[in-house]
N, C-alpha and C positions, 0 to 999 in steps of 0.2 A: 504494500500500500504506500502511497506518498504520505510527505508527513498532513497536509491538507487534509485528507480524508481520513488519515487514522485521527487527528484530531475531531475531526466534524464527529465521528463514531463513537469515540471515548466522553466527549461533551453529551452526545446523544445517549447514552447507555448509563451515565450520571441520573438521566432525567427518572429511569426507575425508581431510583427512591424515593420519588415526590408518592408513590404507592404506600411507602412504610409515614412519609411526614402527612399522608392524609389522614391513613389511620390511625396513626398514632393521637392525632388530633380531634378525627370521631370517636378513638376509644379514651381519651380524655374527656370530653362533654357528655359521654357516657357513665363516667366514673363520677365524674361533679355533681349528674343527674341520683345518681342512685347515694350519691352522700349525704346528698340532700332531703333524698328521700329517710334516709339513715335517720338524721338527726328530725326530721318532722313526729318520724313512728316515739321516737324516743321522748316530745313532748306531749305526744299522742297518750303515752304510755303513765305518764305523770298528771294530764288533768286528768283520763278515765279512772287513774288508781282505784284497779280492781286488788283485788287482795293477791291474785299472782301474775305475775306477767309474762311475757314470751316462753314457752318451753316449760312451763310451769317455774318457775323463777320469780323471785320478790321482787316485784315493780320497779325495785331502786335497783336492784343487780341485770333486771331484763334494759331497764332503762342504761346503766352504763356499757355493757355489752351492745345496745346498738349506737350510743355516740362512739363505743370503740371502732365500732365497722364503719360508722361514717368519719370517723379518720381518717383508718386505712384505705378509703375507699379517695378519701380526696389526696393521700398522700399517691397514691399510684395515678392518680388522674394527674396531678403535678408532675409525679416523673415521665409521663407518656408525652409532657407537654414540653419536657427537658429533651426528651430525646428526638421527641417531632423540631424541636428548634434547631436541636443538634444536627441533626442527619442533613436538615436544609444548608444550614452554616457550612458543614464537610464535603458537602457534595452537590448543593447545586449552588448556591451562591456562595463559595469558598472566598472569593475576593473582595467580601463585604462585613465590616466587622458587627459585633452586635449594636452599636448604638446607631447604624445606618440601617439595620432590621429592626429599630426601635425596642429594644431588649435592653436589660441592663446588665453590667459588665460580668455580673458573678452566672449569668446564663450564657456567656461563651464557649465555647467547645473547642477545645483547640486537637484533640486525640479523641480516636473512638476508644480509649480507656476510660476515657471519662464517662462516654455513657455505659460502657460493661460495669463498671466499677456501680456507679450511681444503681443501675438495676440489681448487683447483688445487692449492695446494702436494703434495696428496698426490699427485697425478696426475705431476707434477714430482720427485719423490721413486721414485715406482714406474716412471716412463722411466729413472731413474737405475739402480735396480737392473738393471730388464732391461740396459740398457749394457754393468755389470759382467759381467753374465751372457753376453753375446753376445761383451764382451771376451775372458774367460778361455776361451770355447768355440772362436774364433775365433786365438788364439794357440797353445792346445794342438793344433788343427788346422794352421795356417801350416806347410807344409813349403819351402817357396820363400818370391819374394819375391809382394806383393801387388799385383794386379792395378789399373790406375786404376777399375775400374769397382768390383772387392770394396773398394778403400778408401773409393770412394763409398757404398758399403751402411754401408760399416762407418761412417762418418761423420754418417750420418741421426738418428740419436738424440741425440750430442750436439748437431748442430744445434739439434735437436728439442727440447729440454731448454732450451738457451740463448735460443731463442725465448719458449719459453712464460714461461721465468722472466722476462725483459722485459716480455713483455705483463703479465703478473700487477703486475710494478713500475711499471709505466705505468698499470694501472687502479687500483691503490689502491682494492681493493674495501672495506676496512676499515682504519680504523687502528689503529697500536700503540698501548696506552694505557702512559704511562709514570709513575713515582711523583707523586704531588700532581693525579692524575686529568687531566692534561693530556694529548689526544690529539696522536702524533707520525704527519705524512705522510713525511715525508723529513727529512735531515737538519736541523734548528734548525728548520725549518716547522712550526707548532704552529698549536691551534684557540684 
């Protein structure tokens, strides 16, 4: 190919990502929607105060369990909205920094570490909720003591969580950038 037309192709084959930056953008309005819905059910749940609430759970435990979900629910609607910004900034408009896409500086992208990185922590973040979640369900059900196998169930997530947060420490997909532009991997380990 000349170089003309391999470039016209590579600029063209960039453009599929606008595929992931759309979705990522209806699966964000999707997540804001249903956070939303999250926290409505949750004051839903406080003026009807029936004596138990979701899942048979005490109105103030069913109530926190759904502002938990609508959390989690607008924290991933945020990160879809990091990575819809990202993916744009990387690849199709590379040569435009974020204040000329009207974003502010700490939504810039500069590596797709940054969005791998950002999507573990959040996946580590949203096992955490579910935890709490499975905790309080889990507790307000215990009527005896717990079985070696339910404390095995019950113990899966935290495993779960303490795993990936290692691995994620171990891959150092991205560094911390700390004042005087100096990237930190680990403690005093500088670039």
């Amino acid at each position: 190919m000349s170089g003309g037309l391999e470039q016209g192709v590579f600029r063209a084959t960039r453009l599929f990502t606008l595929v992931a930056v759309l979705a990522s953008i209806a699966g964000a309005l999707l997540m804001f929607y249903l956070g939303a819905a999250n926290t409505v059910e949750a004051f839903a749940l406080q003026i009807r105060a029936p004596s138990d609430g979701a899942a048979g759970l005490p109105v103030d435990e069913a109530t926190v369990i759904a502002l938990m979900d609508a959390l989690d629910r607008f924290l991933i609607g945020m990160v879809l909205l990091f990575f819809g910004y990202g993916v744009y900034g990387l690849f199709i408009r590379p040569e435009l920094g974020p204040r000329a896409l009207g974003l502010p500086e700490w939504l810039h992208v500069e590596r797709l570490g940054q969005l791998k990185q950002t999507l573990a922590e959040v996946i580590i973040v949203v096992l955490f909720v579910l935890f709490l979640r499975v905790a309080l369900e889990a507790f307000h059900e215990g009527e005896g003591a717990m079985t070696i196998a339910a404390l095995g169930r019950f113990l899966v997530l935290p495993v779960a969580i303490l795993l990936l947060s290692a691995a994620l420490r171990l891959a150092r997909l991205h560094p911390k950038e700390r004042a005087g532009g100096r990237h930190v991997w680990e403690a005093g380990e500088t670039e």
